[in-house]
N, C-alpha and C positions, 0 to 999 in steps of 0.2 A: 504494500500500500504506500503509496506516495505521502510525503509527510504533511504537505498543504493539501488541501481536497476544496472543493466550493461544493456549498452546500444548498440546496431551492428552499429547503426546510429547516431551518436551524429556529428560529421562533416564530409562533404564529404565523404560516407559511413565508416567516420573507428568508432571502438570500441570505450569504455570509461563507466567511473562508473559518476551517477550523486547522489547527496546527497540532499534529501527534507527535507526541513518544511514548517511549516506552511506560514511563510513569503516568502517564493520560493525554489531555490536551486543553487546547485555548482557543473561545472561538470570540470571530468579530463579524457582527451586524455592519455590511453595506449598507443601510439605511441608518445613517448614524454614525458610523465608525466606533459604536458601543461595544466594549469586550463585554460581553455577555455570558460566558464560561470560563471556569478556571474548575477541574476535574480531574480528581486521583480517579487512577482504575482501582483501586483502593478500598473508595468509597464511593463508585460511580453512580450514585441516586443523589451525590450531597455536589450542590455549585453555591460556596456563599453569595455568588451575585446576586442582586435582587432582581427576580422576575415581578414585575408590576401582575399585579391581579385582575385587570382589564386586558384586553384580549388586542396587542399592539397595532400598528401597520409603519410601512416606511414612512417618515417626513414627507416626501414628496405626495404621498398621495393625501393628506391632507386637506380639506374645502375646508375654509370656516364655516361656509353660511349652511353646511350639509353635516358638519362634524363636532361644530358648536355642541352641542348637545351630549355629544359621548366625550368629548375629549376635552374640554373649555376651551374659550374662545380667545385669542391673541390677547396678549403676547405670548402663553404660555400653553396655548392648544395645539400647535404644531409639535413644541419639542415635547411635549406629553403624549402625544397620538405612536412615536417611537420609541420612547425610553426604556433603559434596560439596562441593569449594573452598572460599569462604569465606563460614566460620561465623560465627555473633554466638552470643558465650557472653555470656548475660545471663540473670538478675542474679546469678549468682554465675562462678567461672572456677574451671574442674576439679570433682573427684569433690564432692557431697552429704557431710554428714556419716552415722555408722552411723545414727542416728536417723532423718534424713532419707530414708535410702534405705529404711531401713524404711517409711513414712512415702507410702514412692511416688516422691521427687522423683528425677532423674536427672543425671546427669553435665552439667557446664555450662547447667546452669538450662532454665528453660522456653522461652525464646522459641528455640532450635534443635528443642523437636520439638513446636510450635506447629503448628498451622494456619494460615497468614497470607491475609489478604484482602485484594483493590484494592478501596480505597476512595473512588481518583479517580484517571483519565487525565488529560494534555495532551497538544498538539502544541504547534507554534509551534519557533522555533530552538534551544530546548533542552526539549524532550519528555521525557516520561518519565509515571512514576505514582506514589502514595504509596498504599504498602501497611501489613499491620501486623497483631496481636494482642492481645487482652485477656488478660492471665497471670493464670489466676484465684489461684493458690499466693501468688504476691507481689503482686497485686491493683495489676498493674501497667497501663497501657497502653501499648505499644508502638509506633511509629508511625516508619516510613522514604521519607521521600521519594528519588526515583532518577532521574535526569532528565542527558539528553545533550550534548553539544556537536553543531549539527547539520553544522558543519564540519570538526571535531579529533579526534582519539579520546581526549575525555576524561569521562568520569561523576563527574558531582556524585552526594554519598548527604550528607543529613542525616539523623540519627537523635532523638528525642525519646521519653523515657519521662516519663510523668506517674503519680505515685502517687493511686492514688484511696484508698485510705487514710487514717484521722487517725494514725498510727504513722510515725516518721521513721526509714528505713530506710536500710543502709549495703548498699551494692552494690560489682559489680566489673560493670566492662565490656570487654569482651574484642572487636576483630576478628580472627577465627581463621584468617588467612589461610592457603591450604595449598596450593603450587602441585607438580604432577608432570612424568612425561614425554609427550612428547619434551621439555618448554621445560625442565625439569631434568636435567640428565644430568651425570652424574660428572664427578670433575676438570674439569669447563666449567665450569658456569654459577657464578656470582660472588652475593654476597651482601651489601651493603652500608647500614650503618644507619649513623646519628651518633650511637655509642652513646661510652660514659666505661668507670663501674666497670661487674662485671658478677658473676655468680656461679652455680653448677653446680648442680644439683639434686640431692639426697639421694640417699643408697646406694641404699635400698630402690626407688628409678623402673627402673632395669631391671639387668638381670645384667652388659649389654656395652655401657659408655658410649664409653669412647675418652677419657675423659677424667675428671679426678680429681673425686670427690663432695664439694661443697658448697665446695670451692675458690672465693675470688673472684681476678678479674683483670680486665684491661683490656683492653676487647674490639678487636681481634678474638681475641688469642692466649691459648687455653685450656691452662692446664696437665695434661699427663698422667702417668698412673703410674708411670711409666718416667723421669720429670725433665724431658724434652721440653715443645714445646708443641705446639697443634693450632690453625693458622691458618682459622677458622671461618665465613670468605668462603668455602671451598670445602667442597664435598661430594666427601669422598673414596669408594673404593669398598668393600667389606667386609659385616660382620651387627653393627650397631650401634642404639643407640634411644637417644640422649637428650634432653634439654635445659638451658640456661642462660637466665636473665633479663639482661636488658640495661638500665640505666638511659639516654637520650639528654640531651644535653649541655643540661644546666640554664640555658644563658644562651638555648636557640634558642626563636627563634618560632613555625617551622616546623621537626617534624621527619618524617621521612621511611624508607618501606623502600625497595630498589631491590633488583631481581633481573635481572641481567643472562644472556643466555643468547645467546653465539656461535654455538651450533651451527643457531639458527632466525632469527638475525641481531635480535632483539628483547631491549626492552628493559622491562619491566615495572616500574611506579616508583607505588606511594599517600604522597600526601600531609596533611597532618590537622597542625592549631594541635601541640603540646607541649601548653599548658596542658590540652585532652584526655588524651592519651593520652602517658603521660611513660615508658612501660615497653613494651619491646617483648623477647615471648619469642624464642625459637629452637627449636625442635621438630625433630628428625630420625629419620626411620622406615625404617632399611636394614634390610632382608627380616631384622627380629631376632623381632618380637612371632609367638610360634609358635600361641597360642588364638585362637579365630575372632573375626573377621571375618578378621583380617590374613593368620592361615595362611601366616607367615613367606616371602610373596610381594611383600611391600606397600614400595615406595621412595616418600619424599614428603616434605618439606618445608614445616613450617610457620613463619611468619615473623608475629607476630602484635601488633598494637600496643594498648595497655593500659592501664587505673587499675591496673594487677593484675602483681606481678612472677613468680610462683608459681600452676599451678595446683594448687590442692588446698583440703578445706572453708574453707567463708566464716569459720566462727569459729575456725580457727588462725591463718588470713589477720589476721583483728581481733587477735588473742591477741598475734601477734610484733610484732606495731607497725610502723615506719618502716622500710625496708630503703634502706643508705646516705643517711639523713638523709630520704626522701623518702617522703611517704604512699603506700599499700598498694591505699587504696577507697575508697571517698565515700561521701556522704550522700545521699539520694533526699529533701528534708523533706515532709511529710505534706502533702498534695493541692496537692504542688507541679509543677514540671517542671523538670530536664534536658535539654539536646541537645549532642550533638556534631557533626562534621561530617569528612568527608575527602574526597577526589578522588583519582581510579583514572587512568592513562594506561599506554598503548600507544605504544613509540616504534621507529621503525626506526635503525639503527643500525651504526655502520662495523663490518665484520669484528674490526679489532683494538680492538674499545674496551676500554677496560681495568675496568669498572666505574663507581662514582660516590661522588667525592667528599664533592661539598654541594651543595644544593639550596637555592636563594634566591629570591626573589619579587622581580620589577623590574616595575611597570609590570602591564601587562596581561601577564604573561610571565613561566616558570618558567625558569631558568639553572641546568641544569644541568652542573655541573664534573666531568668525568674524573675518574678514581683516579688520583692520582701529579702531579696540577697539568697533564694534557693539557689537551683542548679542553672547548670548551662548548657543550652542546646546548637552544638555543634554542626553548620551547615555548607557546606560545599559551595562557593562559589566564585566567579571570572573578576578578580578582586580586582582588572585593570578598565574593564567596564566603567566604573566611576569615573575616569579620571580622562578617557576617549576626546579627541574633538571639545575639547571645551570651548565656548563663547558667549 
């Protein structure tokens, strides 16, 4: 079997390329460019990614005046009619401004309800393809290499946008990861970043946060209305929707999300430089949002790492400047390039692990430390990956 395959049926009949090894595989929605699997043979009924509980289609086929109804209406009814684990919000992160959405653009920028195309396969010991789109609104291109370990389960993604443009444009770049059940489930699964300060998102994001608006604190523990706190490694159970921004610890290298889940014995862990992505959101969707798509049925878990601490329009973003001393978004300069880079693993996992510490790079080899100074989960990997092509 060839290691890249295209697929008619990979979700709710749309398209998509998926990527084998030995140890499972990785697939990604054309309609979107959404990684929507990551799969041990292992444990091949468990994909943390979040399958939305509406029944999707591609971006493109989206009508508002026909789709309104199942899917909500602009700005946010296209990139909802596709969605599916994780997302790339690019080049902005959160809603369009009024103008914009008048305008046409939609919630989390263009390259989510893109059309993406393979533009080249390999094989050999780490396979994969590089796929991608021309964004003609930010006159961007796009362009994601995805390629395996053909022994470990880990996935290299480089990402690269090139401004074809003579205009030097400020961007956000967003990976909008969004894991579900079973790998998520209440009071289990653990939630672990090397975050510092941190801070709440605004009244107006939903009616039932669980937690105080626009408060900052030190993550993990969020204060709530009541004086309390709310220890934000877990997902408690209820009808709640919020989120907070997370700064990661400005001296690290590497930093890291980890999603720990006992009840399916795994261990779900992306890694990516800091100097990328120095912000990492927190998203949570307990059956509160009652307009459709969600239909107040929807549990899921976003964990998302960032130039971008807030979603919401690009020019408020620019407007409020530094949040805790630290830039907001970047610059894209005029018929230049960009790239970042991260790595995705799969790990199994003792019953009682307690979550994850810190994450550090030794050697050909990620070291990963327990929550609380336990053990350490020793993991294989292409240690010169980080350090590739920097710009």
């Amino acid at each position: 079997m060839e290691p890249v395959e295209f697929v008619d049926n990979l979700l709710d009949m749309r398209a998509g390329m998926r990527i084998r090894a030995v140890w499972g595989h990785v697939s990604l929605l054309a309609g979107g460019g959404h990684i929507c699997e990551f799969v041990l043979n292992s444990h091949p009924d468990i994909n943390p990614l979040w399958r939305p509980p509406w029944r999707t289609v591609d971006p493109e086929d989206y009508q508002p005046v026909r789709d309104e109804a199942i899917f909500g209406p602009p700005p946010d009814g296209r990139l909802l009619a596709g969605v599916a684990g994780h997302c790339l919000s690019f080049d902005h992160f959160g809603p369009p401004s009024a103008e914009e959405t008048q305008a046409g653009l939609s919630t989390h920028g263009e390259a989510p309800i893109a059309r993406w195309q393979v533009r080249r396969t390999f094989g050999g010991d780490h396979a994969g393809l590089i796929c991608g789109a021309v964004l003609p609104v930010s006159q961007i291109d796009f362009e994601r290499t995805v390629s395996v370990d053909s022994r470990h389960p880990v996935v290299y993604c480089v990402e690269r946008a090139r401004n074809l443009s003579a205009v030097d444009r400020p961007i956000s770049w967003n990976e909008h990861v969004t894991i579900g059940p079973p790998f998520l489930a209440s009071n289990s699964t653990l939630i672990d970043i090397p975050a510092t300060e941190a801070k709440v998102i605004e009244a107006g994001y939903s009616h039932s946060m669980g937690v105080t608006p626009e408060a900052t604190f030190s993550w993990p523990h969020a204060p709530t209305p009541e004086g309390a706190t709310h220890n934000l490694r877990t997902t408690p159970e209820g009808c709640y929707c919020r989120y907070t921004a997370q700064l990661l610890e400005p001296e690290l290298t590497l930093g890291f999300i980890a999603v720990t889940s006992p009840s399916t014995g795994l261990l779900l862990l992306y890694v990516f430089p800091r100097a990328d992505f120095p912000w990492v959101g927190n998203w949570q969707e307990s059956f509160c949002r009652a307009a459709p798509p969600w239909n107040g049925n929807t549990f899921c878990r976003g964990i998302e790492f960032s130039t971008t601490p807030f979603a919401q329009p690009k020019r408020k973003t620019i407007d409020e400047g530094p949040l805790f001393r630290e830039a907001t978004w970047r610059w894209l300069p005029a018929q230049s390039e960009r790239s970042v880079r991260f790595a995705m693993l799969m790990l199994e996992i003792p019953e009682d692990f307690a979550g994850v510490q810190r994450v550090t790079l030794q050697d050909d080899a990620l070291r990963i430390e327990e929550y609380g100074g336990g053990r350490a989960l020793p993991q294989p990997i292409d240690s010169s990956f980080f350090n590739r092509d920097r710009q």
